[in-house]
C-alpha positions as CSV (number, residue, x, y, z in Angstrom):
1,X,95.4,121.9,90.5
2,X,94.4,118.2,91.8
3,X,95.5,115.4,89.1
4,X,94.8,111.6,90.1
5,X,95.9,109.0,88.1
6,X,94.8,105.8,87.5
7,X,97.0,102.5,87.0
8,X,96.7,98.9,87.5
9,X,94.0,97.4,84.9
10,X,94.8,94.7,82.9
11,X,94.0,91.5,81.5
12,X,93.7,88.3,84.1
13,X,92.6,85.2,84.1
14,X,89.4,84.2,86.5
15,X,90.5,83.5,90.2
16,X,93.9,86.0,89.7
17,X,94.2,89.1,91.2
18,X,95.0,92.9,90.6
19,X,96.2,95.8,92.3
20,X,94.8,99.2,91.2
21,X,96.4,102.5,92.2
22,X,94.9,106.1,92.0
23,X,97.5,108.4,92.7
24,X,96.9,112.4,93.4
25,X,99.4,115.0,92.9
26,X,98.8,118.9,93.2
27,X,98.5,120.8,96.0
28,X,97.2,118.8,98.3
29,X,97.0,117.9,102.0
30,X,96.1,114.2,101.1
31,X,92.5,112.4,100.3
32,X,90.1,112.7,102.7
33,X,87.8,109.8,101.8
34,X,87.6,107.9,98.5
35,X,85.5,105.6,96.6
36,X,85.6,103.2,93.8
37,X,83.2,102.8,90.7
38,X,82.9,100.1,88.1
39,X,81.5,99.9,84.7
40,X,80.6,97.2,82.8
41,X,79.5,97.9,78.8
42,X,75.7,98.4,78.5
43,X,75.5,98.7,82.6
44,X,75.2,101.7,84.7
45,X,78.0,102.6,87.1
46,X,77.7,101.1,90.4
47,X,79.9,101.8,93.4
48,X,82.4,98.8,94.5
49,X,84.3,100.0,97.6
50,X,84.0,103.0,99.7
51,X,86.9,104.1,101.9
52,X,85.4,107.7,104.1
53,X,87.4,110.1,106.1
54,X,87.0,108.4,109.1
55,X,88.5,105.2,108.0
56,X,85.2,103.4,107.9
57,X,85.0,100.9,105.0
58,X,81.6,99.1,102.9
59,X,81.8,97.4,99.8
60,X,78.9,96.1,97.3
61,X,77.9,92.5,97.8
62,X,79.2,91.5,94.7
63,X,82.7,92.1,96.0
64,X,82.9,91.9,99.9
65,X,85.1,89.3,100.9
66,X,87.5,89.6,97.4
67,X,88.3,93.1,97.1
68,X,90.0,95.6,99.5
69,X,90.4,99.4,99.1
70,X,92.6,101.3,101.1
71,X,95.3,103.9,101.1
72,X,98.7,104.7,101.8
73,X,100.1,106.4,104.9
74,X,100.8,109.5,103.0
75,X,96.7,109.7,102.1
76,X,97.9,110.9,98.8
77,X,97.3,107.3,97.1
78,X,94.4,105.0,97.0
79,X,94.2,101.0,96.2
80,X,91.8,98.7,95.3
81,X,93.0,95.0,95.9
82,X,90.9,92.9,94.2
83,X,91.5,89.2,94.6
84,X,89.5,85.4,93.0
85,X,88.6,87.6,90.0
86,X,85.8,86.8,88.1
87,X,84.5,87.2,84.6
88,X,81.9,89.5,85.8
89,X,83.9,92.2,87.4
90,X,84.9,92.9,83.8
91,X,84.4,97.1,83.7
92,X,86.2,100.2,83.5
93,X,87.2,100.5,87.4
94,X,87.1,104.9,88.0
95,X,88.5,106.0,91.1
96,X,86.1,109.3,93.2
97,X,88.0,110.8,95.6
98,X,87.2,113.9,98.3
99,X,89.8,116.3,98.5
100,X,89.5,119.6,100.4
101,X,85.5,119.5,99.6
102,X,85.9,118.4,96.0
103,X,85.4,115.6,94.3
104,X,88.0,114.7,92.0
105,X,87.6,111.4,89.1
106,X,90.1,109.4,87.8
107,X,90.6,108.9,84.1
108,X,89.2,104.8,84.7
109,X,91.1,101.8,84.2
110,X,90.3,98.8,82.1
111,X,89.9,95.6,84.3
112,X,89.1,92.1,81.4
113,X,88.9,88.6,83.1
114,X,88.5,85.8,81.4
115,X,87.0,82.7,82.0
């Protein structure tokens, strides 16, 4: 059984940062590739950061240049650094990771900035 937890949202102020975790526990091996989602109220999810099993990286326009995703050396966490926070990147942040073949969602974390 694969759990992943999210942490990290909060409440900033426009041009701070935050640091959100996703965290899998279970039987694993570690995450193979991951991904993270946003979701803004009335908006459909769109994907922020991509992080694949071979290391590669890509990140939506909105974001390149401000936010980093990565993961630890144990593969077993996954981070999304996101820096010169804006109003608009106001969403519920949902980490997707691949695990042995699966995809596995995190529960989402609340990210408010205010202007």
């Amino acid at each position: 059984q694969v759990q992943l937890v999210e942490s990290g949202g909060g409440l900033v102020q426009a041009g701070g940062s935050l640091r959100l975790s996703c965290a899998a526990s279970g039987s694993i091996s570690g995450i193979d590739g991951a991904a993270w989602y946003r979701q803004a109220p009335g908006k459909q999810r769109e994907l922020v950061a991509i992080n694949t099993s071979g290391g590669s990286t890509n990140y939506a326009d909105s974001v390149k240049g401000r936010f980093t995703i990565s993961r630890d050396m144990s593969k077993t966490t996954v981070y999304l650094q996101m820096n010169s926070l804006k109003p608009e990147d106001t969403a519920v942040y949902y980490c997707d990771t691949w695990i042995a073949g699966y995809h596995y969602w995190g529960q989402g974390t609340q990210v408010a900035v205010s202007s």
